[in-house]
CHARMM-style PDB file with segment names, atoms N, HN, CA, C and O in Angstrom:
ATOM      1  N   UNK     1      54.488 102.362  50.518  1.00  0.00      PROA
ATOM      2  CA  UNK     1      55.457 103.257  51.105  1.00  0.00      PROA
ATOM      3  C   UNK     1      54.801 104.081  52.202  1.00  0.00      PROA
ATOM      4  O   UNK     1      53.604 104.365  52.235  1.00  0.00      PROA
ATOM      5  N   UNK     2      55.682 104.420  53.060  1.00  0.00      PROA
ATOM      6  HN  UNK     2      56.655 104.189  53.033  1.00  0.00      PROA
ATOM      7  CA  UNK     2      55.490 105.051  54.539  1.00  0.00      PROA
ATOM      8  C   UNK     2      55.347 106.781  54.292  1.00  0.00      PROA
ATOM      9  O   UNK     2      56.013 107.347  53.425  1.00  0.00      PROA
ATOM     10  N   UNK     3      54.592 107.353  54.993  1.00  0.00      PROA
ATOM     11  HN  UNK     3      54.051 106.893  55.697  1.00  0.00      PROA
ATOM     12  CA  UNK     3      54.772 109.005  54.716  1.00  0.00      PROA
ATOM     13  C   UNK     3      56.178 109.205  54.739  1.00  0.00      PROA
ATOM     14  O   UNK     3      56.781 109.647  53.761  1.00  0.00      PROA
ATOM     15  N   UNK     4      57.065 108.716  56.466  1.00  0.00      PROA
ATOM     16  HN  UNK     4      56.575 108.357  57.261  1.00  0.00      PROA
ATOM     17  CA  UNK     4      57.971 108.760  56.652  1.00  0.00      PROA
ATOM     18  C   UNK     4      59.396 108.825  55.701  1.00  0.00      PROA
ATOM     19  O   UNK     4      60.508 109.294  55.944  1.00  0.00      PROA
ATOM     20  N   UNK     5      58.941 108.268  54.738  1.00  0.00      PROA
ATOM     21  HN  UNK     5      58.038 107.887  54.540  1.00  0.00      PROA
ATOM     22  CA  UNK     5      60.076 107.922  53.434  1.00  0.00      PROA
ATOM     23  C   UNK     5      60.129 109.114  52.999  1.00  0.00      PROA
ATOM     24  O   UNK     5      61.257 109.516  52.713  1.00  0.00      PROA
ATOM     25  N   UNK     6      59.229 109.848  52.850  1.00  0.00      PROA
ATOM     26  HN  UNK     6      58.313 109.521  53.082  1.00  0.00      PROA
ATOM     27  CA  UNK     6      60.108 111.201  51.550  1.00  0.00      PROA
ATOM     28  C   UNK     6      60.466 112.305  52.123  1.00  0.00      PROA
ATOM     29  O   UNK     6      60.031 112.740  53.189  1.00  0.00      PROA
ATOM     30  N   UNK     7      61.360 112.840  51.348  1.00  0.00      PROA
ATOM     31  HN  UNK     7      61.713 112.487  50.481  1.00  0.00      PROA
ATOM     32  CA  UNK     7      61.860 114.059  52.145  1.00  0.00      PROA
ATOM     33  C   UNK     7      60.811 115.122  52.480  1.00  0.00      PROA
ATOM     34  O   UNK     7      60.574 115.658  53.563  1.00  0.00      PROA
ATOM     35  N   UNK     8      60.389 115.248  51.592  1.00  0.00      PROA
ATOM     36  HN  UNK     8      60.582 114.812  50.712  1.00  0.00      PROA
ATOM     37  CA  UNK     8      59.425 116.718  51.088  1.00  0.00      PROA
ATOM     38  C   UNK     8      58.030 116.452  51.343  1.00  0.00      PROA
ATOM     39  O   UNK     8      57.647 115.486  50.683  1.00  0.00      PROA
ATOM     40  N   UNK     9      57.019 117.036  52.163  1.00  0.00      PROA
ATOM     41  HN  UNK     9      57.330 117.821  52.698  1.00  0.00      PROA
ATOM     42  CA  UNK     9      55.512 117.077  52.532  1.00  0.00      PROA
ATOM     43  C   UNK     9      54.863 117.719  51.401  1.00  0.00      PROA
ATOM     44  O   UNK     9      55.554 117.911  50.401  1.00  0.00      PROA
ATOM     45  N   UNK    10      53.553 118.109  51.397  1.00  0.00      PROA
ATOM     46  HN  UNK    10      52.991 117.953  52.210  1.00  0.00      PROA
ATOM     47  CA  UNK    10      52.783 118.224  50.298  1.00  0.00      PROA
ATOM     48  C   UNK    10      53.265 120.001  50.128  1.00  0.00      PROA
ATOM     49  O   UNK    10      53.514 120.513  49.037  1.00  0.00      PROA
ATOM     50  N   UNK    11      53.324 120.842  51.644  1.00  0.00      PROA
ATOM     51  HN  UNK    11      53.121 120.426  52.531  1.00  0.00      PROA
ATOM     52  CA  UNK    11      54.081 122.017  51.489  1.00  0.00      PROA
ATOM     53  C   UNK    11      55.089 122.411  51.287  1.00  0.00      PROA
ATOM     54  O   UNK    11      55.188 123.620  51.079  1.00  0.00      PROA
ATOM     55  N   UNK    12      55.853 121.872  51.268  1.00  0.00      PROA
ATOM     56  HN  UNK    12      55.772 120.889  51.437  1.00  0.00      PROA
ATOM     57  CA  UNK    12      57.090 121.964  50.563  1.00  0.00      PROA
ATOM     58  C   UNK    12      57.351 122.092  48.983  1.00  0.00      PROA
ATOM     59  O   UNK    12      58.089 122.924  48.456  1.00  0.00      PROA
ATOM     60  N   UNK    13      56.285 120.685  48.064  1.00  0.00      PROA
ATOM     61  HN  UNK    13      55.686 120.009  48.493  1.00  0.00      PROA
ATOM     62  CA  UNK    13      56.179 121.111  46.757  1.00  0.00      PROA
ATOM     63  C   UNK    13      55.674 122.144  46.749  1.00  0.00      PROA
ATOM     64  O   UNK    13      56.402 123.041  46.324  1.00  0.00      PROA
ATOM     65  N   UNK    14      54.465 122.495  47.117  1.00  0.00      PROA
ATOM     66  HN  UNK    14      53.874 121.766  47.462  1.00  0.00      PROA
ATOM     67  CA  UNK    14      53.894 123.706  47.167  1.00  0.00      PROA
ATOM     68  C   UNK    14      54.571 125.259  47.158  1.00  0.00      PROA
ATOM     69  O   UNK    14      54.489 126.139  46.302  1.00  0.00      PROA
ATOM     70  N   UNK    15      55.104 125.241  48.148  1.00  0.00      PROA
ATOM     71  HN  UNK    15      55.171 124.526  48.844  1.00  0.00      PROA
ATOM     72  CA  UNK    15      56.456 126.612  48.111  1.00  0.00      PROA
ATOM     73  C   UNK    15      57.176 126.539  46.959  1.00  0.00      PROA
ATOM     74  O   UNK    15      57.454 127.626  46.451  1.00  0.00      PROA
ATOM     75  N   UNK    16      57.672 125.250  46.237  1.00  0.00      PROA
ATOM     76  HN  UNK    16      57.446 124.367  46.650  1.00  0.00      PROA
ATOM     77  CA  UNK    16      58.709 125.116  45.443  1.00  0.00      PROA
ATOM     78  C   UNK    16      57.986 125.383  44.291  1.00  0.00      PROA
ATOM     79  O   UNK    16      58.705 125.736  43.357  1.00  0.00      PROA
ATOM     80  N   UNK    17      56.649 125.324  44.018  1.00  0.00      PROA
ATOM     81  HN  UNK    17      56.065 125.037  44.777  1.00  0.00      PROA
ATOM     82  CA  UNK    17      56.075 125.744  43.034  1.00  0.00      PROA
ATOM     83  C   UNK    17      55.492 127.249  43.075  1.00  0.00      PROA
ATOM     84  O   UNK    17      54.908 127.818  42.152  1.00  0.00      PROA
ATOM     85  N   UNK    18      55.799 127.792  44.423  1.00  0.00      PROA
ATOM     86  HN  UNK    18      56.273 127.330  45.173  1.00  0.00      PROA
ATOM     87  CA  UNK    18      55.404 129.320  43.654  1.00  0.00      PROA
ATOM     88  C   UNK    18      56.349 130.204  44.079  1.00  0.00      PROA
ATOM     89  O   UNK    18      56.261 131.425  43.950  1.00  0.00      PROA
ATOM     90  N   UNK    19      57.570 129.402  44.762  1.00  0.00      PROA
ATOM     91  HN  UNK    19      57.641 128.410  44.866  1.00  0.00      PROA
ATOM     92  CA  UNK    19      58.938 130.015  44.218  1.00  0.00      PROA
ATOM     93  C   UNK    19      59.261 130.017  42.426  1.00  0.00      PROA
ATOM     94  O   UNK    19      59.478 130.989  41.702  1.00  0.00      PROA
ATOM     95  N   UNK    20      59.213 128.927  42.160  1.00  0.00      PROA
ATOM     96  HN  UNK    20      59.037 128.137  42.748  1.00  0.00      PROA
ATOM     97  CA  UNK    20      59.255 128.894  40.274  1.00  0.00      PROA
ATOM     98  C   UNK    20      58.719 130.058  39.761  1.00  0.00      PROA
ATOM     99  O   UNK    20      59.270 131.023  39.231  1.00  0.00      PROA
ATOM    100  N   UNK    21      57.148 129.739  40.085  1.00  0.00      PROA
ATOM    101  HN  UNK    21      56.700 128.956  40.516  1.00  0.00      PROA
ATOM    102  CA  UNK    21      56.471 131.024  39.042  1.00  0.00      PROA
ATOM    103  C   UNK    21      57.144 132.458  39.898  1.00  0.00      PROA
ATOM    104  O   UNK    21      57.543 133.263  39.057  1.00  0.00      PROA
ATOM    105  N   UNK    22      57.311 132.844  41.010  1.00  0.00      PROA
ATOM    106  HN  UNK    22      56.987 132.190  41.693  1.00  0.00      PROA
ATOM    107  CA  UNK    22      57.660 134.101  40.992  1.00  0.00      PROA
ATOM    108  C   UNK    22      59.285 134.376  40.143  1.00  0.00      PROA
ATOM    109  O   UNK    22      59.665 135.439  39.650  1.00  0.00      PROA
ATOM    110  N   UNK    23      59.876 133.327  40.171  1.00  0.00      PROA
ATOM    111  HN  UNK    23      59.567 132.464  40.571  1.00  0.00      PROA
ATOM    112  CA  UNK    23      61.419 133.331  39.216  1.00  0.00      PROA
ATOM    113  C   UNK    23      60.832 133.673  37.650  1.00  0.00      PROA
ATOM    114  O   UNK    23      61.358 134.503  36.910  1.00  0.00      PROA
ATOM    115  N   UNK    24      59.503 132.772  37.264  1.00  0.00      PROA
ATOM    116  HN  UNK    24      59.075 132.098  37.865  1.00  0.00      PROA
ATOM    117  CA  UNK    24      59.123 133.001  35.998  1.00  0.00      PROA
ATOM    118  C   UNK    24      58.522 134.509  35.705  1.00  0.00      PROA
ATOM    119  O   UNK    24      58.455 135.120  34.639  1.00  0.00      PROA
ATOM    120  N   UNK    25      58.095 134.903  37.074  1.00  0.00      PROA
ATOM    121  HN  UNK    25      58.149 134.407  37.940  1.00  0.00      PROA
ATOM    122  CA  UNK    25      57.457 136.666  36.648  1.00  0.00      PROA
ATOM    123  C   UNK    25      58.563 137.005  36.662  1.00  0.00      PROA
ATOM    124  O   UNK    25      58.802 137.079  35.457  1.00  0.00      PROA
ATOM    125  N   UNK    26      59.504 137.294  37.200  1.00  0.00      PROA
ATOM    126  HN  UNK    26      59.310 137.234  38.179  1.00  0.00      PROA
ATOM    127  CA  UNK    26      60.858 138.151  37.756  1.00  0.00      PROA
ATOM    128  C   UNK    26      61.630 138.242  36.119  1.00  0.00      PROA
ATOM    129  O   UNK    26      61.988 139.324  35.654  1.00  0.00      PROA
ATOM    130  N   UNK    27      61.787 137.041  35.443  1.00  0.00      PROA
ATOM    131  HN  UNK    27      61.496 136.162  35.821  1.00  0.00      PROA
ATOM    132  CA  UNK    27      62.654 136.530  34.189  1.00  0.00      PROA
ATOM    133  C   UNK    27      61.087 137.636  33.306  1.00  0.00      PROA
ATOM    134  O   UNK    27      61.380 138.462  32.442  1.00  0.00      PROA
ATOM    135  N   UNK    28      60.022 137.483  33.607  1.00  0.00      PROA
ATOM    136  HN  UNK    28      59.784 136.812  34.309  1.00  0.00      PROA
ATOM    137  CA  UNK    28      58.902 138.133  32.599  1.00  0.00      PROA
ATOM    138  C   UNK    28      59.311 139.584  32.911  1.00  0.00      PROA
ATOM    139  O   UNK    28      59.619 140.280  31.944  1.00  0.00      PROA
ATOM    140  N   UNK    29      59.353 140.145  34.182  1.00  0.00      PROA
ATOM    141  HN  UNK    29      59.103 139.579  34.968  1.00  0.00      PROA
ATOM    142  CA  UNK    29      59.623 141.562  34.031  1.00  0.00      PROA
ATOM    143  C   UNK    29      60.863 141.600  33.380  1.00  0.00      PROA
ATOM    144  O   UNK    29      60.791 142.597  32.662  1.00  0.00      PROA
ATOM    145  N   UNK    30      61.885 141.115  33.234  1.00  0.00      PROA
ATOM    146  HN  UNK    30      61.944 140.305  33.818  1.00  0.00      PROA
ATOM    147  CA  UNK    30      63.186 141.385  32.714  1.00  0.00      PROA
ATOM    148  C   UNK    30      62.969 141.816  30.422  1.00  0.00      PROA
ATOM    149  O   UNK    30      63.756 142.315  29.618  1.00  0.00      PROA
ATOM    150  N   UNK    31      61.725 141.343  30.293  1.00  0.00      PROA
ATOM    151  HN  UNK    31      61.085 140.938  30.946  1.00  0.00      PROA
ATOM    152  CA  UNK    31      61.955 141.101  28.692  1.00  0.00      PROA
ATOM    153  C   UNK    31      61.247 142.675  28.727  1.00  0.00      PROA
ATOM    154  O   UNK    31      60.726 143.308  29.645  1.00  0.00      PROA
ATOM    155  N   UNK    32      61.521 143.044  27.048  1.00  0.00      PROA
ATOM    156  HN  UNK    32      61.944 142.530  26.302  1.00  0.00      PROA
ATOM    157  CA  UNK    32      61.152 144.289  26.380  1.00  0.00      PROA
ATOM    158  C   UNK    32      61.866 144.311  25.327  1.00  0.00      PROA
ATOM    159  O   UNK    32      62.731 143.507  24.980  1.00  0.00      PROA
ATOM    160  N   UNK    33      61.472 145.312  24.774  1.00  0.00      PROA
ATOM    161  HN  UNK    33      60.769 145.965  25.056  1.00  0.00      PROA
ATOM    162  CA  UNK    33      62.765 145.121  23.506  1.00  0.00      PROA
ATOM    163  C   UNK    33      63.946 145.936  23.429  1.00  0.00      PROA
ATOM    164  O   UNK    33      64.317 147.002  23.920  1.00  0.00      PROA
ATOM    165  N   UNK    34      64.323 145.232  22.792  1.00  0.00      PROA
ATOM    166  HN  UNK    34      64.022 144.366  22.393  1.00  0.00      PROA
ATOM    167  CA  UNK    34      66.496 145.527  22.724  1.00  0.00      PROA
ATOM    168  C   UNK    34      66.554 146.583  21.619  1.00  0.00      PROA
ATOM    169  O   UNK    34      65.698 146.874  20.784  1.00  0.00      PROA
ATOM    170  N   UNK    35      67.649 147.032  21.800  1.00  0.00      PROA
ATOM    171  HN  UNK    35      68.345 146.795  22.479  1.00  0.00      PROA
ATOM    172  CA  UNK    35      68.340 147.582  20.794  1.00  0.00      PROA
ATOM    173  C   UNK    35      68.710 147.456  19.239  1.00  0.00      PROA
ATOM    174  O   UNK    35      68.079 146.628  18.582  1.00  0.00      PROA
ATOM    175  N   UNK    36      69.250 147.879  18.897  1.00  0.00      PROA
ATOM    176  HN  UNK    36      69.763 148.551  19.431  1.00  0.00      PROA
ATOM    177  CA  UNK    36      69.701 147.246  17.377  1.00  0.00      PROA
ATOM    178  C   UNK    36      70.347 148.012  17.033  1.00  0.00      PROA
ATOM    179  O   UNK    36      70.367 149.015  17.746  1.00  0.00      PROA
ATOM    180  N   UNK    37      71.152 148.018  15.904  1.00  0.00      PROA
ATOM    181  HN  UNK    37      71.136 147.203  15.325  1.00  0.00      PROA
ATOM    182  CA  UNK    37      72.726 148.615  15.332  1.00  0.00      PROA
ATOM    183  C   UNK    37      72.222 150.302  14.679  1.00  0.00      PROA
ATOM    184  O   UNK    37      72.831 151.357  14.497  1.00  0.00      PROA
ATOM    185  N   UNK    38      70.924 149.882  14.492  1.00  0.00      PROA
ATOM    186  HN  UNK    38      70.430 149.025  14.640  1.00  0.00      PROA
ATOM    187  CA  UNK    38      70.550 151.594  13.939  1.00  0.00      PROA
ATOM    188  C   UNK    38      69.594 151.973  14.955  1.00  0.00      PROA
ATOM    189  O   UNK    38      68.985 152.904  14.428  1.00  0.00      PROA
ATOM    190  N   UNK    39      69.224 151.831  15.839  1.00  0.00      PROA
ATOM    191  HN  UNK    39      69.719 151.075  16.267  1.00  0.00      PROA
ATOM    192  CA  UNK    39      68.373 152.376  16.847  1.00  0.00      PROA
ATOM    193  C   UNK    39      68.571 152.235  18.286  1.00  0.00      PROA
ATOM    194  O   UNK    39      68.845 151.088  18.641  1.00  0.00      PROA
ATOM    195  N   UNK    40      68.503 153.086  19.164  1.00  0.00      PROA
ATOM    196  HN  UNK    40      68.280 154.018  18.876  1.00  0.00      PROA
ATOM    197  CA  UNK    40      68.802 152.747  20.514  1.00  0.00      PROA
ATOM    198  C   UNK    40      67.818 152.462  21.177  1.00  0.00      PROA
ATOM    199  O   UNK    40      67.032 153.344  20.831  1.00  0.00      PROA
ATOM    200  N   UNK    41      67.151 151.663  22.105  1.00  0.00      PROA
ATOM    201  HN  UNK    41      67.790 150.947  22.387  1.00  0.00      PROA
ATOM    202  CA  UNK    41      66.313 151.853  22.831  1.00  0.00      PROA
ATOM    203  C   UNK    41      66.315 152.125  24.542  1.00  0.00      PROA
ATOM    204  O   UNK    41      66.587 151.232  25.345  1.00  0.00      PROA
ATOM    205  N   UNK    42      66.000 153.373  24.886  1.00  0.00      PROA
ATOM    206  HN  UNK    42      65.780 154.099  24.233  1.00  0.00      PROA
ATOM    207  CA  UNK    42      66.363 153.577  26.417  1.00  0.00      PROA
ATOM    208  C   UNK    42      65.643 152.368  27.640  1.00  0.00      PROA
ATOM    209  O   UNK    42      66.183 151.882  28.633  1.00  0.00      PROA
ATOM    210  N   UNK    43      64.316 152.165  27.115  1.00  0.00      PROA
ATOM    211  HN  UNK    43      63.878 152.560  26.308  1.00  0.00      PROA
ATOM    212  CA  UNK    43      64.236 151.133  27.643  1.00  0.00      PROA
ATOM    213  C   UNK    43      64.867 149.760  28.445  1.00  0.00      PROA
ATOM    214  O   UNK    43      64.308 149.082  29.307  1.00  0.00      PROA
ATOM    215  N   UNK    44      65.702 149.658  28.083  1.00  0.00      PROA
ATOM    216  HN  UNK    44      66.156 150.209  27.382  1.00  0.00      PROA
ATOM    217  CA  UNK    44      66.716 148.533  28.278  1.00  0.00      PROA
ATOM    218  C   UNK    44      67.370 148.891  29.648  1.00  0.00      PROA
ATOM    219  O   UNK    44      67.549 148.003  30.482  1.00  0.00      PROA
ATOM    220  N   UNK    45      67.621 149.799  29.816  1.00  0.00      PROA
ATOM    221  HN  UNK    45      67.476 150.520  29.139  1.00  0.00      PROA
ATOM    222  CA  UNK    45      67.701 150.711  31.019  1.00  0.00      PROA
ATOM    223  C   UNK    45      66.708 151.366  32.387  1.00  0.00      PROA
ATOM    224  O   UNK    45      67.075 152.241  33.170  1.00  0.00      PROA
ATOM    225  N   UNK    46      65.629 150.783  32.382  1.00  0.00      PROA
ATOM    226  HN  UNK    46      65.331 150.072  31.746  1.00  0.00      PROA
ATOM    227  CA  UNK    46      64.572 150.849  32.741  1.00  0.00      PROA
ATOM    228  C   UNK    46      64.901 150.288  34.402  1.00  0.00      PROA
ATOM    229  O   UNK    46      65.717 149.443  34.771  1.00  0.00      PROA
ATOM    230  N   UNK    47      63.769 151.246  35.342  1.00  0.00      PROA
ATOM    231  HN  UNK    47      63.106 151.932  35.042  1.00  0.00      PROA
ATOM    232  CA  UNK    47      64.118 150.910  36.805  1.00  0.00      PROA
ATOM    233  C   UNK    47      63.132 148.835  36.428  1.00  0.00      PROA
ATOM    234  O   UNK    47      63.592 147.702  36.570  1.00  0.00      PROA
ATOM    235  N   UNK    48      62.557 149.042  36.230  1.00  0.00      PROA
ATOM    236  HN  UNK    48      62.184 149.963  36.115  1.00  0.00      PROA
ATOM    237  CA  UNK    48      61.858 147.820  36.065  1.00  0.00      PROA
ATOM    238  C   UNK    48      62.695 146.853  35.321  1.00  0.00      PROA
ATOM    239  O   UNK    48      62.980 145.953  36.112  1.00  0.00      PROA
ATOM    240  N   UNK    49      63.148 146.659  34.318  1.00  0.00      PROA
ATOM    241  HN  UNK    49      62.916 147.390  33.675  1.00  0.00      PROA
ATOM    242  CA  UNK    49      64.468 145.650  34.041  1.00  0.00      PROA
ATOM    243  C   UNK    49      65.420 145.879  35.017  1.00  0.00      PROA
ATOM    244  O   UNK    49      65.761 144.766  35.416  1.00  0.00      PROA
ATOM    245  N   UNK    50      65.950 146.628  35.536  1.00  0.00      PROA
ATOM    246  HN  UNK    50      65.672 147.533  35.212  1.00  0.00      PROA
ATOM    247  CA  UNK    50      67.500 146.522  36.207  1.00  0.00      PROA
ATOM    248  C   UNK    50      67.404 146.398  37.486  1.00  0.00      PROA
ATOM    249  O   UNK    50      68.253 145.692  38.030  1.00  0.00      PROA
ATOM    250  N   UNK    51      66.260 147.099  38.402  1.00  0.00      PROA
ATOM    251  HN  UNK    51      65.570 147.672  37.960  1.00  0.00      PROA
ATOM    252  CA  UNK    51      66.337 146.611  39.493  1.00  0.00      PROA
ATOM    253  C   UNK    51      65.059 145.880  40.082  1.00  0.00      PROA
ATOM    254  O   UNK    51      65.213 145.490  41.240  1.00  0.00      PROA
ATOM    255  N   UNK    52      63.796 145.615  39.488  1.00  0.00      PROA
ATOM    256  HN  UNK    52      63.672 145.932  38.548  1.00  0.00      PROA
ATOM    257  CA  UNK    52      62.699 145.516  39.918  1.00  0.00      PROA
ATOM    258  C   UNK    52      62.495 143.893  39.928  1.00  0.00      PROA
ATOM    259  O   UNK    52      62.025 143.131  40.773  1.00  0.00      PROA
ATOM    260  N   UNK    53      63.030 143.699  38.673  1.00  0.00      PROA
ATOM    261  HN  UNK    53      63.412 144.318  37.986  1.00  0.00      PROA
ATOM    262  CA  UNK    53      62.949 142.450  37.939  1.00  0.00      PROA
ATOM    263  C   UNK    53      64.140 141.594  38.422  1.00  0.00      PROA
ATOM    264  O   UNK    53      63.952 140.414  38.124  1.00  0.00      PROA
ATOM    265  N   UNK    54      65.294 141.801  39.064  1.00  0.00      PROA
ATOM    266  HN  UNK    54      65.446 142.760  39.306  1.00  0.00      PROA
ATOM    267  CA  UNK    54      66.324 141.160  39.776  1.00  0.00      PROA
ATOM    268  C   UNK    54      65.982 140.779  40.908  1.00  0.00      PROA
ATOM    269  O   UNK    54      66.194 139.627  41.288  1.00  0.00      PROA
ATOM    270  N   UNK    55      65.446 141.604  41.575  1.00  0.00      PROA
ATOM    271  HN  UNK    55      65.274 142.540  41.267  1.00  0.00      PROA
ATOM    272  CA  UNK    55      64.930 141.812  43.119  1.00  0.00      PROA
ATOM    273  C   UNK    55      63.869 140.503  43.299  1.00  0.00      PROA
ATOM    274  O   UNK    55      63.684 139.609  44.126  1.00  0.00      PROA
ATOM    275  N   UNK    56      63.370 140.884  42.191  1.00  0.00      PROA
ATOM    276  HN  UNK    56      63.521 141.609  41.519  1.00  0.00      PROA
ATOM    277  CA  UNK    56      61.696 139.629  42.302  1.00  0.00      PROA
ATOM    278  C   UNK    56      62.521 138.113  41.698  1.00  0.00      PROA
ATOM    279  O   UNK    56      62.055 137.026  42.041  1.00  0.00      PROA
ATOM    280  N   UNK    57      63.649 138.176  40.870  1.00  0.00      PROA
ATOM    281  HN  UNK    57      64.028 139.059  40.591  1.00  0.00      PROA
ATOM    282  CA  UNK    57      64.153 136.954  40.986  1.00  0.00      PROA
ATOM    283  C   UNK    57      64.632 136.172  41.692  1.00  0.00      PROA
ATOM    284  O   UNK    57      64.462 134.953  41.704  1.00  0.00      PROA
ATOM    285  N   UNK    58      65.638 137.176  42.713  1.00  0.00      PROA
ATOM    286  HN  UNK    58      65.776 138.166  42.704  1.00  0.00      PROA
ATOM    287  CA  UNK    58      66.156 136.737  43.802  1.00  0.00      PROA
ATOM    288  C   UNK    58      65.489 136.483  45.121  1.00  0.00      PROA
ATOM    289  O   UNK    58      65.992 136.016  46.143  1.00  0.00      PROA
ATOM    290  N   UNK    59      64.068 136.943  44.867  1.00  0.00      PROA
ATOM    291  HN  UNK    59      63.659 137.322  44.037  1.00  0.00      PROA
ATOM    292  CA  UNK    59      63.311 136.415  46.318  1.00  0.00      PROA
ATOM    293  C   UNK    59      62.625 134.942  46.016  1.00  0.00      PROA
ATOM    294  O   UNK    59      62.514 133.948  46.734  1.00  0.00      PROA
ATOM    295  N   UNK    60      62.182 135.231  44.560  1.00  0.00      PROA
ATOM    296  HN  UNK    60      62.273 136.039  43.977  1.00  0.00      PROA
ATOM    297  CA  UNK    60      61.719 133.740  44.373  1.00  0.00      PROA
ATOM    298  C   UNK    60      62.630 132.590  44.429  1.00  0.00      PROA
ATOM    299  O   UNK    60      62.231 131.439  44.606  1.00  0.00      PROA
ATOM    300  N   UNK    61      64.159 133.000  44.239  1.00  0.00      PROA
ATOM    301  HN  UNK    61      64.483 133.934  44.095  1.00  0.00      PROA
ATOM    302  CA  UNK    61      65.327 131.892  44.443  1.00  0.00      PROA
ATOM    303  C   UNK    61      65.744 131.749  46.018  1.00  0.00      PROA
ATOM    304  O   UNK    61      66.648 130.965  46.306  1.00  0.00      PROA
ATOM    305  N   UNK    62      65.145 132.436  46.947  1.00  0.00      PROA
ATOM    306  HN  UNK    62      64.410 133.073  46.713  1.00  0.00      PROA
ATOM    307  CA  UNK    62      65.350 132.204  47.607  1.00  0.00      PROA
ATOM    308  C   UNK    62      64.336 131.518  48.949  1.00  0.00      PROA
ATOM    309  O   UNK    62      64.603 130.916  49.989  1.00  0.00      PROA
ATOM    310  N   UNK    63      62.901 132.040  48.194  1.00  0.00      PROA
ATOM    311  HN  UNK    63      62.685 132.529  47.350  1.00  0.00      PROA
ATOM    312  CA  UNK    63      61.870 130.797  48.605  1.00  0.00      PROA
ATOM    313  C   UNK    63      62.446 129.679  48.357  1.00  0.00      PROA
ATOM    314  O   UNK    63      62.794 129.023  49.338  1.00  0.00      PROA
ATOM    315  N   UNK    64      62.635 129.297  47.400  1.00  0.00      PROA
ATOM    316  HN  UNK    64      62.351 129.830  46.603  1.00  0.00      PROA
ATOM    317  CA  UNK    64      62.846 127.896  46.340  1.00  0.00      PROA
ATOM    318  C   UNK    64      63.902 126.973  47.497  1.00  0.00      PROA
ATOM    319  O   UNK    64      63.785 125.808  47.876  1.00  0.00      PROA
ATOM    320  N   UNK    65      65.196 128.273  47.942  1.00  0.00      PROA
ATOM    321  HN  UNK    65      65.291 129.220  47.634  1.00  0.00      PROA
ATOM    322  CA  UNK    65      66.056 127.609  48.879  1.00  0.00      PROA
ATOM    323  C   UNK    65      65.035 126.989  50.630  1.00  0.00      PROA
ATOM    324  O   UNK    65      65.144 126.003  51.359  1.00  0.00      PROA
ATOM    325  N   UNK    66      64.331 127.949  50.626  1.00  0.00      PROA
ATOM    326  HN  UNK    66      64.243 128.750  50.034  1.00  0.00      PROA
ATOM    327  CA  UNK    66      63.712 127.658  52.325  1.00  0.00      PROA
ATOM    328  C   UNK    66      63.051 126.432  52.117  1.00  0.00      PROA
ATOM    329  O   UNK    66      62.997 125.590  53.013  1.00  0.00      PROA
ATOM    330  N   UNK    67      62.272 126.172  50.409  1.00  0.00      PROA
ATOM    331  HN  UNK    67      62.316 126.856  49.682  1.00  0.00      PROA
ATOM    332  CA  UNK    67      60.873 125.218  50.849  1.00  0.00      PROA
ATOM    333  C   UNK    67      62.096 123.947  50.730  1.00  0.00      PROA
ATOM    334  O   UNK    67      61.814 122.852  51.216  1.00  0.00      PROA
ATOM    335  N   UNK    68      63.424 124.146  50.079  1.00  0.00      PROA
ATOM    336  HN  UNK    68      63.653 125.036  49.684  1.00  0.00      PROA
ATOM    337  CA  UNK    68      63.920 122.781  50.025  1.00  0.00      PROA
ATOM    338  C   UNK    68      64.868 122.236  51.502  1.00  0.00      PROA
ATOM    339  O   UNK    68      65.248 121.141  51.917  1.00  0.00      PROA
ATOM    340  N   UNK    69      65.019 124.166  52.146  1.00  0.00      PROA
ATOM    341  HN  UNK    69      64.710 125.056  51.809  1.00  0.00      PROA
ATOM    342  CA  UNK    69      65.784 123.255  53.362  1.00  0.00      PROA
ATOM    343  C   UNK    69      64.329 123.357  54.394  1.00  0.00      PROA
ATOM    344  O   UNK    69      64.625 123.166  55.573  1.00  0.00      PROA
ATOM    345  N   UNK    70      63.562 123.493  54.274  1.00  0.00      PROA
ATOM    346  HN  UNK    70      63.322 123.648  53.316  1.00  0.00      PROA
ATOM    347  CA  UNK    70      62.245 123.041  55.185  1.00  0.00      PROA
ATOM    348  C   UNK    70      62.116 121.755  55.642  1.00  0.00      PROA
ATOM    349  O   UNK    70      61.879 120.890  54.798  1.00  0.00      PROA
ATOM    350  N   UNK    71      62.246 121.361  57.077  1.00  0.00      PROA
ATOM    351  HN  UNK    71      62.438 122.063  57.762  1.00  0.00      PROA
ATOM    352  CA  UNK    71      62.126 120.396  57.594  1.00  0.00      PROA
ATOM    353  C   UNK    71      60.784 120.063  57.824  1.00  0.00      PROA
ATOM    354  O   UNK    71      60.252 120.764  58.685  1.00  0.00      PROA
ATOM    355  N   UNK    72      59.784 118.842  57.097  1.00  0.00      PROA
ATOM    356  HN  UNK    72      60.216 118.273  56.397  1.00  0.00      PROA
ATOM    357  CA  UNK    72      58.857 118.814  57.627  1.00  0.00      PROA
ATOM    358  C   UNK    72      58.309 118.715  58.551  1.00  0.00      PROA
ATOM    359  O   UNK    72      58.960 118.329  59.522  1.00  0.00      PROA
ATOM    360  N   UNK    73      56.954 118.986  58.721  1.00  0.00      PROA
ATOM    361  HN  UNK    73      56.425 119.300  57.932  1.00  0.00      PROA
ATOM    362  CA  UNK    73      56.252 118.399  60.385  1.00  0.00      PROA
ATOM    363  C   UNK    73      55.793 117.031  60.489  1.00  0.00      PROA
ATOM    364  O   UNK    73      55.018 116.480  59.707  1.00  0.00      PROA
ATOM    365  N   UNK    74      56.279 116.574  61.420  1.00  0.00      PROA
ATOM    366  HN  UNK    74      56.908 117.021  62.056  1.00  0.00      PROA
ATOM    367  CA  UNK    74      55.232 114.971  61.819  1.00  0.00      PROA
ATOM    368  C   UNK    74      54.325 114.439  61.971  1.00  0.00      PROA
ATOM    369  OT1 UNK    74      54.351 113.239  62.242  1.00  0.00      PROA
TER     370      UNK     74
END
């Protein structure tokens, strides 16, 4: 097979793989622990779950979009 044949260059996986892991930190800042029926936890409410951890998801989803519409070089 020809280079020419595939869509995607060696940078392209590349981006698409550290778009993932930053989706996988972003989903990691999101955990802590929950609540429960006899205890509240304020935590859950936290600038770091609600907006820190969204923010870092949505940039890594949106690498993920560039490395796949990335046109390679020749």
């Amino acid at each position: 097979m020809d280079k020419k044949d595939f869509a995607f260059d060696k940078v392209n996986y590349l981006l698409l793989a550290v778009g993932m892991i930053i989706v996988v930190i972003g989903f990691l800042l999101m955990t802590g622990p929950s609540s429960t029926d006899t205890a509240f936890e304020p935590d859950i409410f936290s600038a770091r779950r609600t907006k820190l951890a969204p923010l870092v998801c949505l940039f890594g989803f949106v690498s993920m979009i560039y490395a796949v519409v990335r046109k390679p070089k020749n």
